[in-house]
Biotite code that builds the C-alpha atoms (Angstrom):
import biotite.structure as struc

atoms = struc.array([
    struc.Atom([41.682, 99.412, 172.652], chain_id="A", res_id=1, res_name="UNK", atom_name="CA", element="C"),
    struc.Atom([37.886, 99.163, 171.421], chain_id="A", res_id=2, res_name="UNK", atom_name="CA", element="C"),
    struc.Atom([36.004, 96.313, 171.961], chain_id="A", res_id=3, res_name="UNK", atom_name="CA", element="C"),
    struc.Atom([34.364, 94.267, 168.794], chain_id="A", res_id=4, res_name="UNK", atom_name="CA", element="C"),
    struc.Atom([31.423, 92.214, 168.972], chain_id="A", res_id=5, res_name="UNK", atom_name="CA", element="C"),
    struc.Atom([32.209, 88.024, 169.286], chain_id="A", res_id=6, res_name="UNK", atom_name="CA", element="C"),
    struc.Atom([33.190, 86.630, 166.250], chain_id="A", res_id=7, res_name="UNK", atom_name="CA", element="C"),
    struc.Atom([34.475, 89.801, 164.686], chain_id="A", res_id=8, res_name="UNK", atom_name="CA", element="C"),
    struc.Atom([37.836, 89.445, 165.843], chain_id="A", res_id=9, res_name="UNK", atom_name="CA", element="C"),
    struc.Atom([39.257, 87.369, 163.212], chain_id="A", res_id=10, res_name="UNK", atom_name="CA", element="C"),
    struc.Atom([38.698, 90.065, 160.793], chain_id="A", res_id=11, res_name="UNK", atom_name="CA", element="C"),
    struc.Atom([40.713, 92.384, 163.088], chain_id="A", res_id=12, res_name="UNK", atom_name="CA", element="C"),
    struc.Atom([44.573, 91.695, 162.265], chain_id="A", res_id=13, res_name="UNK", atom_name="CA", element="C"),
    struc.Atom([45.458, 93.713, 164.906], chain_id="A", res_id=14, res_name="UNK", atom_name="CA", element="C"),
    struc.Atom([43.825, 91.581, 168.136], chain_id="A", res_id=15, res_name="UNK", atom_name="CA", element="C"),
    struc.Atom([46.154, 88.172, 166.888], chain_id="A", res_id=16, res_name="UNK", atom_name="CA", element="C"),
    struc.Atom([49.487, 90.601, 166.639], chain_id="A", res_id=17, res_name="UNK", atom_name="CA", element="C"),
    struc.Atom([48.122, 92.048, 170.219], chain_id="A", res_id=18, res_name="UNK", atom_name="CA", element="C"),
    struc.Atom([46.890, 89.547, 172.162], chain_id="A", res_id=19, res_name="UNK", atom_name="CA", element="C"),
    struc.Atom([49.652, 87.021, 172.179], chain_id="A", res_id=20, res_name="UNK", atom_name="CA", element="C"),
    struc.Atom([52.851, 89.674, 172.652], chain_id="A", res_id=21, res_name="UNK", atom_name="CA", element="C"),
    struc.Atom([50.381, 90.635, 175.890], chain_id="A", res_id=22, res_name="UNK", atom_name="CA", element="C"),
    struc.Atom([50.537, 86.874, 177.237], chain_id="A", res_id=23, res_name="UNK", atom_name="CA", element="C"),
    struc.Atom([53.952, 86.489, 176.509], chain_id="A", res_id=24, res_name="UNK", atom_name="CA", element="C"),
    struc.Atom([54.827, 90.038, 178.445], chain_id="A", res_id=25, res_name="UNK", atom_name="CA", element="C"),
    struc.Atom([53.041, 89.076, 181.677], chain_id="A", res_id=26, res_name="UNK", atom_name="CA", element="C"),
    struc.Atom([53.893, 85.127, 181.484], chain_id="A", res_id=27, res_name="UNK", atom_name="CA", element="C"),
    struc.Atom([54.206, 83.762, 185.365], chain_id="A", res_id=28, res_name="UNK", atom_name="CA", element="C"),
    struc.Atom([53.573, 87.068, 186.918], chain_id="A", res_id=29, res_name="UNK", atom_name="CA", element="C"),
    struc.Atom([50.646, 87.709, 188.813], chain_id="A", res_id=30, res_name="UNK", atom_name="CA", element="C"),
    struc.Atom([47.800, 89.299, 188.596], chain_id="A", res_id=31, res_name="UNK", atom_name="CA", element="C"),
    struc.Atom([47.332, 91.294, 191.699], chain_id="A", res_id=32, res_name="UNK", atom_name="CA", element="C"),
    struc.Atom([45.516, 94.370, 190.719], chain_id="A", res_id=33, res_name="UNK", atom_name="CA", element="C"),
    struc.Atom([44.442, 96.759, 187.974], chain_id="A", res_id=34, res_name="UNK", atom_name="CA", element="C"),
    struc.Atom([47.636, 98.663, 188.156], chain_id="A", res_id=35, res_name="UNK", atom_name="CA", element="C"),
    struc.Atom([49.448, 95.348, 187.516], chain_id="A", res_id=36, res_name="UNK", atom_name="CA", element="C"),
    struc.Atom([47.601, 94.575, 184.602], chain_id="A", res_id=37, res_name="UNK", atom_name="CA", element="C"),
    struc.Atom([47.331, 97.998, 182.864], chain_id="A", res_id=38, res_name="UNK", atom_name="CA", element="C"),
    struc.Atom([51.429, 98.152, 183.562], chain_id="A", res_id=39, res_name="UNK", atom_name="CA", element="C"),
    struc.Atom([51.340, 94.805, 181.577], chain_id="A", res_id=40, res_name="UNK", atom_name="CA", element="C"),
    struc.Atom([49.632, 96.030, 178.438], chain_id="A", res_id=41, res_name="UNK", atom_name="CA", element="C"),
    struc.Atom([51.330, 99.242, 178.570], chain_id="A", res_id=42, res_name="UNK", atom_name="CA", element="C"),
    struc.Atom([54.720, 98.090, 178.573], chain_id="A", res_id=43, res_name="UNK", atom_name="CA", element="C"),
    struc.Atom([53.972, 95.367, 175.696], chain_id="A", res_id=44, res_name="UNK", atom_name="CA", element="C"),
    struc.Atom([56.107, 95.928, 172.502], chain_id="A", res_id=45, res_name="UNK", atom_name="CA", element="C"),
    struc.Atom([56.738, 93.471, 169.925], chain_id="A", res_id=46, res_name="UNK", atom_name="CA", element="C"),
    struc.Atom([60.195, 93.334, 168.000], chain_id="A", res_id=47, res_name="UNK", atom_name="CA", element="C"),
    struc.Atom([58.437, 94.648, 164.737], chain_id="A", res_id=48, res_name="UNK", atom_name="CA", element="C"),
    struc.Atom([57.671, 97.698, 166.453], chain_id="A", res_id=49, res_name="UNK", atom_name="CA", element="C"),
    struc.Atom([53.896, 97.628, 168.004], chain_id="A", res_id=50, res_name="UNK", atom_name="CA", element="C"),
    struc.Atom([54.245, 99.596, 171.111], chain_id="A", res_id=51, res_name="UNK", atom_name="CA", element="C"),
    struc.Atom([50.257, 98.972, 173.669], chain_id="A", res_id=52, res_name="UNK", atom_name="CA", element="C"),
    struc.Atom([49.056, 101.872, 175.270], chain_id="A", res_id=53, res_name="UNK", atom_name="CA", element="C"),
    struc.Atom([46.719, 101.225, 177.678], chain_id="A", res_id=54, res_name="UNK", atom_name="CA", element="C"),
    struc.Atom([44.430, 103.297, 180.682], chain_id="A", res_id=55, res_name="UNK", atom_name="CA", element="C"),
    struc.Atom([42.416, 101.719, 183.639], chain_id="A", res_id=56, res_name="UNK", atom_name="CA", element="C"),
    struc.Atom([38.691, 103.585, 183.257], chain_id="A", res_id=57, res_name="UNK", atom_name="CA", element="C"),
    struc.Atom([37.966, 104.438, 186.948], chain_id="A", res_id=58, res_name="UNK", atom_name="CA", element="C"),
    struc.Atom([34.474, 105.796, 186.428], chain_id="A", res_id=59, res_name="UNK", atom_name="CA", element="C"),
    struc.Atom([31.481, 104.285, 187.601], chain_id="A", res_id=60, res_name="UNK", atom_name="CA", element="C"),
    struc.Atom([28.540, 103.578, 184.506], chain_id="A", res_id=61, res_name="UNK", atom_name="CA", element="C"),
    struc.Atom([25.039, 103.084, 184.941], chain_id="A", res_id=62, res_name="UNK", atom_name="CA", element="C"),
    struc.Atom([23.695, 99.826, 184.016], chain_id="A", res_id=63, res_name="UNK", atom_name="CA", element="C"),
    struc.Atom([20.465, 98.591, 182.214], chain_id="A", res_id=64, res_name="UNK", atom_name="CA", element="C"),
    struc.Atom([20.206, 101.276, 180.180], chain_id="A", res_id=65, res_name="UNK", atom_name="CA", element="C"),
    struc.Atom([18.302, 100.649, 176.873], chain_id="A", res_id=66, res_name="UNK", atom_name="CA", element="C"),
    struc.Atom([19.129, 102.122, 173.288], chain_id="A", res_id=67, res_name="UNK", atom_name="CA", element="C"),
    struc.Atom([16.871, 102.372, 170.665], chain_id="A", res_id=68, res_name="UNK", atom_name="CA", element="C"),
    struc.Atom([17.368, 101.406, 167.380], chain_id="A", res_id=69, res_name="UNK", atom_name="CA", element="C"),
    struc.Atom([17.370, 104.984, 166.038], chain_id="A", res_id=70, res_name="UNK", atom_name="CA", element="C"),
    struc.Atom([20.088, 106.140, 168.954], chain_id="A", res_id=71, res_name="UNK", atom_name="CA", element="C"),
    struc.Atom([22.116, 102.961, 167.676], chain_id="A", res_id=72, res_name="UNK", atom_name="CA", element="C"),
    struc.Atom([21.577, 104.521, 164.041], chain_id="A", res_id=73, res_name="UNK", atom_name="CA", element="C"),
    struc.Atom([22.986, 107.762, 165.177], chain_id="A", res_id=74, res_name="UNK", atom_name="CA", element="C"),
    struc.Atom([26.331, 106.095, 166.626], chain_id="A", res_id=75, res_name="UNK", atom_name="CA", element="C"),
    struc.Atom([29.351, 106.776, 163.823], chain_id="A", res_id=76, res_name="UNK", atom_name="CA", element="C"),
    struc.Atom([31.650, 104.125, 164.340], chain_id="A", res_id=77, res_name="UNK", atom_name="CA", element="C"),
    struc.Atom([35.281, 103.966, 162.886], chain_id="A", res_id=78, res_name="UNK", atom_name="CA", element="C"),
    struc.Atom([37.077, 101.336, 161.604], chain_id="A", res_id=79, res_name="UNK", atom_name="CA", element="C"),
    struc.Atom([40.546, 101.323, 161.026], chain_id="A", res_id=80, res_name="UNK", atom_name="CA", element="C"),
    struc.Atom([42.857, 98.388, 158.814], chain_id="A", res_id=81, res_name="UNK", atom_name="CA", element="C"),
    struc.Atom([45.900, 97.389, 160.062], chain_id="A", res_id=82, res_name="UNK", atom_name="CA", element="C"),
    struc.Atom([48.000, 96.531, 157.448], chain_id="A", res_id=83, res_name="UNK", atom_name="CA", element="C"),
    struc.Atom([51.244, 95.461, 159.208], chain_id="A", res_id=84, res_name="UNK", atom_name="CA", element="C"),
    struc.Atom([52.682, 96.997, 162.436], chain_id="A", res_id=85, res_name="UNK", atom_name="CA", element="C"),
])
C-alpha cells in the first residue's frame, strides 16, 4: 500500500473500496500488536474479489533527513487507475 499526500485520496478509487472492507474485517477485535493488525489487512477480501496484502516494515529509518528539490525531481513515481476490483 503507498501512501498519498492529504487530500489526494479522493482521487484514489482504490483507498474508499479498501479502507472500509478493512474496518469491517477487524470490527470489535482488538488491537494488540502489529502482528494483529497486519493479520487484519492481510486477510481482508471483499465479495467482488479485492484480496489486501499487507507486510509490517521492521527496519529502523533515519529521521530529519532533508531532500532537495533536484533529488525530489529525480524520484519516478507511478501511478496506477483502478478501474473496478
Amino acid at each position: 500500500m503507498c501512501h498519498f499526500s492529504p487530500g489526494t485520496s479522493k482521487w484514489n478509487n482504490i483507498e474508499h473500496r479498501m479502507f472500509p472492507a478493512i474496518t469491517q474485517n477487524r470490527r470489535s477485535r482488538p488491537l494488540v500488536s502489529h502482528e494483529v493488525i497486519v493479520n487484519l489487512i492481510s486477510n481482508t477480501t471483499t465479495q467482488t474479489g479485492l484480496r489486501i496484502e499487507a507486510d509490517l516494515d521492521a527496519n529502523l529509518y533515519p529521521v530529519g533527513i532533508k531532500v532537495t528539490d533536484d533529488e525530489l525531481a529525480q524520484v519516478c513515481i507511478e501511478t496506477h487507475s483502478f478501474h473496478g476490483e
